[in-house]
N, C-alpha and C positions, 0 to 999 in steps of 0.2 A: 913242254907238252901243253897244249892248246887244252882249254876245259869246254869240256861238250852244254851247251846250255840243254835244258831239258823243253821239251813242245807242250807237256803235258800242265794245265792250267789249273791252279786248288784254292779253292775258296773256304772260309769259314761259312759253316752251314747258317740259312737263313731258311726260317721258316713262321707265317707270323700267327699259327694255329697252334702255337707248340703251347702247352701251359707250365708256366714257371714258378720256380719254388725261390727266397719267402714269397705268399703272399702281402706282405708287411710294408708300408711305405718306409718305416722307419729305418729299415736295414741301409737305404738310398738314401740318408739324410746323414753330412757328416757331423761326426761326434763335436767341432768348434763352430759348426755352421749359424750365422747373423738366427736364421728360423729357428732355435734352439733357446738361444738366447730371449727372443723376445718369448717363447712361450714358459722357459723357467721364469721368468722377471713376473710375468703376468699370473702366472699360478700362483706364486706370492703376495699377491698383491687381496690389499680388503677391495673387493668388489660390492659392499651392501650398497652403496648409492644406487650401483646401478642394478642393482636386483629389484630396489623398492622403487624403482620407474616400473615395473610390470604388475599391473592390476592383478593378473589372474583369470582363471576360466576361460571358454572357449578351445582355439586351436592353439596345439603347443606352439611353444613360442621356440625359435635358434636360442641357444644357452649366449648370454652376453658376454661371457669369459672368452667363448668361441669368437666370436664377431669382433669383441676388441682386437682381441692376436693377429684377425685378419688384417682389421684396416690400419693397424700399424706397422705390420711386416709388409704391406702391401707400401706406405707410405714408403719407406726404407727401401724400394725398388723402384721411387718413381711412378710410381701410379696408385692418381689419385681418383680418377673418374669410378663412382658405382657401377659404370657395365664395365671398364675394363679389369675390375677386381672383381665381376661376376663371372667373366672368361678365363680368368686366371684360375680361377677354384676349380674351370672346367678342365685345362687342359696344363696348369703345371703341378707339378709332383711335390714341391715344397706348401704351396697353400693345400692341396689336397692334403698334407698330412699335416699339417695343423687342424685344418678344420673338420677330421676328422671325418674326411670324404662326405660332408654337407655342401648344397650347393642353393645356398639362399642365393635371389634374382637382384637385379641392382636396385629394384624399389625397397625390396626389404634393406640393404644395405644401405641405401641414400636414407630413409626413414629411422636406422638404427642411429648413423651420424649424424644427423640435425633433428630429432626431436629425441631418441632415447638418450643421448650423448647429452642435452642440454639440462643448465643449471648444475652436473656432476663432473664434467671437465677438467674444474681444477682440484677436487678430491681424489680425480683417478693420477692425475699430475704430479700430486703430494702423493701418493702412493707410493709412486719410483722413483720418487725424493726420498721416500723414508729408506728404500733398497741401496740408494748410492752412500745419504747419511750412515743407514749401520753398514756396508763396509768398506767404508773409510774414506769413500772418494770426493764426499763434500762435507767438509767441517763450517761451512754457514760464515766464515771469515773474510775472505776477501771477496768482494762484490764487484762485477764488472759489467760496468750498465753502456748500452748502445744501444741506437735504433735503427731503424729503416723502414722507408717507404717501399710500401708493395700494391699492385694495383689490383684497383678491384673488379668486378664481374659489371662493370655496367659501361655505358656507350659516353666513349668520350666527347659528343657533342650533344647529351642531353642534361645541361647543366643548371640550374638556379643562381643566382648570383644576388646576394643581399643588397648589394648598394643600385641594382634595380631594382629589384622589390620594391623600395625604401620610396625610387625616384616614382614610379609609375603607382603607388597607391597614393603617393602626393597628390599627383594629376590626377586621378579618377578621385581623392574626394576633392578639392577643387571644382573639377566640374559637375558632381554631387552638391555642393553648396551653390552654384551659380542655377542651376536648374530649380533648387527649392526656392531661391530670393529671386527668382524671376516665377517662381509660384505666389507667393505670398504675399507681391507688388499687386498679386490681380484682387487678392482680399482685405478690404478697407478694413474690415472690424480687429484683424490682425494686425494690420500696420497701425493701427491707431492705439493698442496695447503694447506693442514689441518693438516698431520701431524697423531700427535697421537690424536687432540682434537676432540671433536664432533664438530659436521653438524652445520651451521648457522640453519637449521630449529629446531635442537634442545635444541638450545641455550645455549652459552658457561656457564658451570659452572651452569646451571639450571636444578632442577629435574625433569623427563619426565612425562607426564600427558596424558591422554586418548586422546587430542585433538591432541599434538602436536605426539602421536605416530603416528593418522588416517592421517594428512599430513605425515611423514615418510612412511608409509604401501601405500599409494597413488603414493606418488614420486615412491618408491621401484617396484612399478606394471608398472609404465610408462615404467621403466629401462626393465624389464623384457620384456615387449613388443616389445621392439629393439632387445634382446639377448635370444630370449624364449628358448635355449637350456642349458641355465646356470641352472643344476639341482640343484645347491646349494641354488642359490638365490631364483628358487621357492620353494626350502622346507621351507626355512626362512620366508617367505613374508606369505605363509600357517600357519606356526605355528603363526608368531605374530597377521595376521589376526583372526584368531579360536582360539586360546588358550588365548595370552597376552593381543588383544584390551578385549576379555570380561572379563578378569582376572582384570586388571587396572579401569575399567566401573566399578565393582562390589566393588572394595575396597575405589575409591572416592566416591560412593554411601553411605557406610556403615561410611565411615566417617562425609560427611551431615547429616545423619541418627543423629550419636553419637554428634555431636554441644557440643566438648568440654565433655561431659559426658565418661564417664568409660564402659558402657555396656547397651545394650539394648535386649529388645527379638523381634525373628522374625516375631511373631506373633501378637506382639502389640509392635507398635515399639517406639511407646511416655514410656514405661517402663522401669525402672530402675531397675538392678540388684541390692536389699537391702539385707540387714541383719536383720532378721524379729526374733520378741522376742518368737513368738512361735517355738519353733526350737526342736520338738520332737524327733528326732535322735541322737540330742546333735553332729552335728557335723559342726555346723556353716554355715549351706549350705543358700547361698545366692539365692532370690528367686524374683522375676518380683514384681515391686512393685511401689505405687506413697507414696511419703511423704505427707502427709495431716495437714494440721496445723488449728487450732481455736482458737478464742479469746472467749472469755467467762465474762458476768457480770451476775451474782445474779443465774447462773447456765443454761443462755441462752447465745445459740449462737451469738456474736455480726457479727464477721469475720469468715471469711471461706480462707482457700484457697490450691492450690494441687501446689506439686510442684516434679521435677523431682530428684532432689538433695538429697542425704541421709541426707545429715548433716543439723541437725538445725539451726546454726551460720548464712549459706548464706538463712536462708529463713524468716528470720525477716524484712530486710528491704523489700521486693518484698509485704510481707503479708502485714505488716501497711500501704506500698501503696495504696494496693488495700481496704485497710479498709479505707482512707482518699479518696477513690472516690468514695466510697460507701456511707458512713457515713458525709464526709464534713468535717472531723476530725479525728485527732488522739486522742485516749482518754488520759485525765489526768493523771493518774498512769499506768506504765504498768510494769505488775508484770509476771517474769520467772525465770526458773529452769539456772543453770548452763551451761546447751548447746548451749544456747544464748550470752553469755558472750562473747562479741571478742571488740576491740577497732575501729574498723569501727561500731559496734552497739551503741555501746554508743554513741560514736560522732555524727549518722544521730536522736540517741532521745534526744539526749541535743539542738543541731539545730533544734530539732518539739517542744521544750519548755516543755519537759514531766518529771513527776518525774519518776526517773530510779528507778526501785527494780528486777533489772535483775542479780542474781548470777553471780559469777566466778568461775571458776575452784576448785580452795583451799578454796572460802569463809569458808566451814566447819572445813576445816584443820587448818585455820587460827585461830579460836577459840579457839583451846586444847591448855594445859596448853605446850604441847609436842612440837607443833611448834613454841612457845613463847618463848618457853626455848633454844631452838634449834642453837647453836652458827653458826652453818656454813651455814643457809640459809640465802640467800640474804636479802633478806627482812628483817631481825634483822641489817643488819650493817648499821651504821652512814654513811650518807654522808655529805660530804665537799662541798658544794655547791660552796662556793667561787675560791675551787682550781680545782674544778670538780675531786672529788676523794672520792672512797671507802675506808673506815678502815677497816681489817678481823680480826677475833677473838684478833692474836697477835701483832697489833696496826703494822702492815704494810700495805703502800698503794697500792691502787689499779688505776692506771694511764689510763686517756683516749687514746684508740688506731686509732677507726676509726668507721662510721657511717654507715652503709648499708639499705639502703633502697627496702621495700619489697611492689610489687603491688600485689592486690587483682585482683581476676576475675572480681570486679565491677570497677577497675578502683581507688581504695583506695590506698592509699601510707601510711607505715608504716612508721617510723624512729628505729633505732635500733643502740643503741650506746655499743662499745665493749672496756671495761676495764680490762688491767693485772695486776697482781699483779709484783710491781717493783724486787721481789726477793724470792722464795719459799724455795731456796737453805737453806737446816740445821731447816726446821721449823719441830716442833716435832709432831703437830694439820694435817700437811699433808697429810698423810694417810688417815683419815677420811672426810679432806677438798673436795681433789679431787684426779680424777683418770689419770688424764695427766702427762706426761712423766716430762713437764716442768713447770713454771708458769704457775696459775693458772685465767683462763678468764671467764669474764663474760658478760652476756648478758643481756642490760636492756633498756625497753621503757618504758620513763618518762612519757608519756603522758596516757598509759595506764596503770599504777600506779598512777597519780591522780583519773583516771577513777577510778578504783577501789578503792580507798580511799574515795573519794564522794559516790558512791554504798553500802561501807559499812557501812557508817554513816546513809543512810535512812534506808537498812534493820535491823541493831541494833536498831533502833530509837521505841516508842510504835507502831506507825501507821505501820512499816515496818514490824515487828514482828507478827501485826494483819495478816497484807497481806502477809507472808510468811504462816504462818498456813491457810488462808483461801484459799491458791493456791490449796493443796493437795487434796481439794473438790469441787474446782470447773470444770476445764477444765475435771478431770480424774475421774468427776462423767459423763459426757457426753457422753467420749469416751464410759462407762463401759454400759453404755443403750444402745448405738448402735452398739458395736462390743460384748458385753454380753447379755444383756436383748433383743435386737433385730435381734444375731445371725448375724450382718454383718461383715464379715472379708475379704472379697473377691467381686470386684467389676464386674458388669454383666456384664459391655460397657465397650468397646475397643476405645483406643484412650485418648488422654488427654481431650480435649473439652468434650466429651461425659460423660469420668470421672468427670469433674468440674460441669457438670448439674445433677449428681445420686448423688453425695455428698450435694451439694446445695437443692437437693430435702428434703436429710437425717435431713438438717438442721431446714427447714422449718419444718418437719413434728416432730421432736424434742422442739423447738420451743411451739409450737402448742398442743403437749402432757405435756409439762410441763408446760404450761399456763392453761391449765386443772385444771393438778394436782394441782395448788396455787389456782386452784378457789374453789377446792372441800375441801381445808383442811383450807379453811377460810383467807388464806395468802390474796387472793385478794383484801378485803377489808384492808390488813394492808398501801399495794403499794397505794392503791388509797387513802387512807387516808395521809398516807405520804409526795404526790407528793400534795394533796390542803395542806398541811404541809406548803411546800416548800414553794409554791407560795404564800401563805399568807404570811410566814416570807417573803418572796421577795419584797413584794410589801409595807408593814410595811418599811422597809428597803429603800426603794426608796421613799415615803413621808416624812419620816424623814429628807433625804437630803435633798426633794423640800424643805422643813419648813427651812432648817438653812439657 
């Protein structure tokens, strides 16, 4: 029997006048929803930092409690921009019910983020560190530190570079001193006092500066006020005024700018010229950028910190600092990659009482059967401790020559002790030994060869082996949510300080998404089971003792 279809068309009623019951956003908000979470975490949290940034009086102000919750949960969806988190408060349903159907404009917001948010940052940070510490998710132990380069908000072809600084304020005082001795050739009563040297005002054997040229250009104008028909002297006094003082102003500027650093851009001038790993042209082009570095336990952020400096090595000790004023401590194990590896690092986490599981250079090299076997690397030959001397392949010594010692930019002293070989002459292994004309020398710090000797006993050891494999998941699954899954690669704010509050925001709202995530896939209750774990074993532990 064939079934009759029906002609007759039924719609669920639509109507957009209708008024609906609740009124309440919250009915529309699920009970495990990310928006949930970040506003219980944040109701928790001590806010006085940022209450005592508000003076007072005048027009009321947005509550700060409010405004954090936004720009964090706003963070946690990918947007960062203050209008598009002022559009968001307009027309979605999760920021309107957090912010409590308030709809601050994006200046208020950008204003809230870079000046109310600064100098407080990393107290609101330590906050929801103190949330994960009590329950149970970071015990402050195992430390896993990585960096990355993130670019910054300025134009990658407006750059400074030190070693022209250095080259072009040479040449402009050069041709600042041949214009004054081609002044002072015209003045007998001076060349018969001075000679060939410079002026007392410019001080014997001292190099010229912006200050001491504006007294020269000053004296120089006095003179010319006695003699105003010396066409020479006023061209000269014209050019150094107008040309050389703002030529000299601009390159000791540019050098403050640089403090020691290599390059900066014009436009964001706390920026450092890096070498960024995304490099789609393949031609190595160096791009404005901040070094970012984080500590990581159990896949949250413990430390944060941004630093100016490409290289990793100098941004160890500055980072654990600031994790020791954050935290109260340095944590227990602190576990890194090879680019960390230097003998001023070891030495400031052996004096924090820490176990080291910090790579070296060769650590992997050092494992193959290749470099074991290897007769001409240092590292294979015997020493003689008693006579202070190396053995090389064919039982010739290697005699101590002399020690040199090397400072670091933090003020670290190396030792460096240099051994020859007493006689290369007729050795047949030569060729392959080394490449120098004569005896063969080498270069060896004792102290950073125990380091690394102790280093490699923790990371061969089971525990070291654990936290060498668990490194590769933890810090550079963070990075891969915030510069992949959340599309940050490039930072809004200009300036270092402003950059230190957008990455600390990053952290928090990171943080906070992945305390989620452990609550939704059940982990939560493992951490909170764990940590009354702990504490009962603790406290079992400490009656035992009273009893004995």
């Amino acid at each position: 029997m064939k079934r009759k279809n029906h002609n007759k068309k039924t719609f669920i009623e639509y109507n957009m006048n209708q008024t609906m019951l609740p009124l309440s956003f919250d009915v529309f908000i699920p009970e495990n929803h990310l928006v949930r979470v970040v506003n219980s975490a944040i109701e928790r949290m001590n806010i006085e930092p940022l209450l005592e940034k508000y003076k007072g009086g005048g027009r009321s102000s947005y509550h700060p409690k409010m405004m954090l919750k936004v720009i964090v949960y706003a963070y946690t969806q990918r947007i960062y921009s203050s209008r598009r988190i002022a559009k968001a408060l307009r027309e979605n349903i999760y920021f309107m019910w957090l912010s409590g159907n308030n709809k601050p404009d994006f200046r208020t917001i950008n204003r809230f983020r870079s000046e109310i948010m600064k100098d407080v940052i990393d107290e609101v940070f330590a906050s929801v560190l103190e949330l994960l510490i009590e329950e149970g998710y970071v015990k402050l132990e195992n430390y896993f530190l990585d960096g990355t380069k993130i670019e910054a908000n300025a134009n990658k072809y407006s750059f400074v570079w030190r070693k022209a600084t250095k080259k072009y304020k040479a040449r402009l005082r050069a041709k600042i001193n041949e214009l004054l001795k081609e002044i002072e050739k015209t003045n007998e009563e001076e060349n018969r006092l001075y000679g060939d040297n410079d002026l007392e005002e410019m001080g014997e054997g001292k190099e010229i500066d912006s200050k001491k040229l504006e007294e020269k250009i000053k004296e120089l104008e006095e003179r010319l006020e006695k003699n105003s028909k010396d066409k020479k002297l006023k061209k000269t006094v014209k050019e150094l005024k107008d040309k050389c003082l703002p030529r000299m102003k601009k390159y000791e500027q540019q050098e403050e700018i640089l403090n020691g650093r290599n390059s900066y851009s014009k436009t964001d001038t706390d920026a450092t010229f890096m070498r960024m790993k995304e490099d789609h042209m393949k031609n190595g082009q160096l791009k404005p950028a901040y070094n970012v570095q984080i500590g990581t336990e159990n896949q949250f952020v413990v430390g944060y910190s941004i630093h100016q400096r490409p290289a990793d090595s100098r941004c160890l000790i500055p980072h654990l600092e600031k994790v020791k004023e954050v935290t109260g401590k340095i944590p227990e194990n602190v576990i890194a990659d090879s680019g960390y590896g230097s003998e001023e690092n070891y030495d400031y986490l052996e004096k924090a009482n820490t176990n080291i599981y910090v790579k070296y250079n060769t650590f992997h090299k050092e494992q193959k059967k290749k470099f074991k076997n290897d007769i001409f690397k240092v590292e294979n030959w015997p020493y003689d401790k008693e006579n202070d001397e190396f053995i090389c392949p064919v039982q010739r010594r290697l005699i101590y020559c002399k020690t040199k010692e090397i400072k670091t930019e933090n003020g670290y002293t190396k030792q460096i002790r240099y051994y020859k070989c007493e006689n290369c002459d007729g050795c047949e292994l030569k060729e392959n030994c080394t490449k120098a004309k004569g005896d063969r020398v080498i270069r060896i710090n004792f102290k950073l060869r125990e380091y690394k000797q102790k280093v490699k006993e923790n990371l061969c050891s089971d525990k070291g082996m654990k936290l060498r494999s668990q490194r590769a998941i933890e810090a550079e699954s963070v990075f891969g949510r915030i510069k992949g899954n959340w599309s940050f690669r490039r930072f809004l704010l200009r300036g270092l300080e402003k950059v230190k509050i957008e990455w600390g925001l990053l952290c928090i709202a990171h943080n906070l998404a992945k305390l989620q995530q452990y609550r939704m896939s059940g982990m939560g209750f493992y951490f909170l089971n764990r940590k009354i774990f702990n504490e009962f074993k603790m406290n079992n532990e400490k009656r035992g003792h009273a009893q004995k």
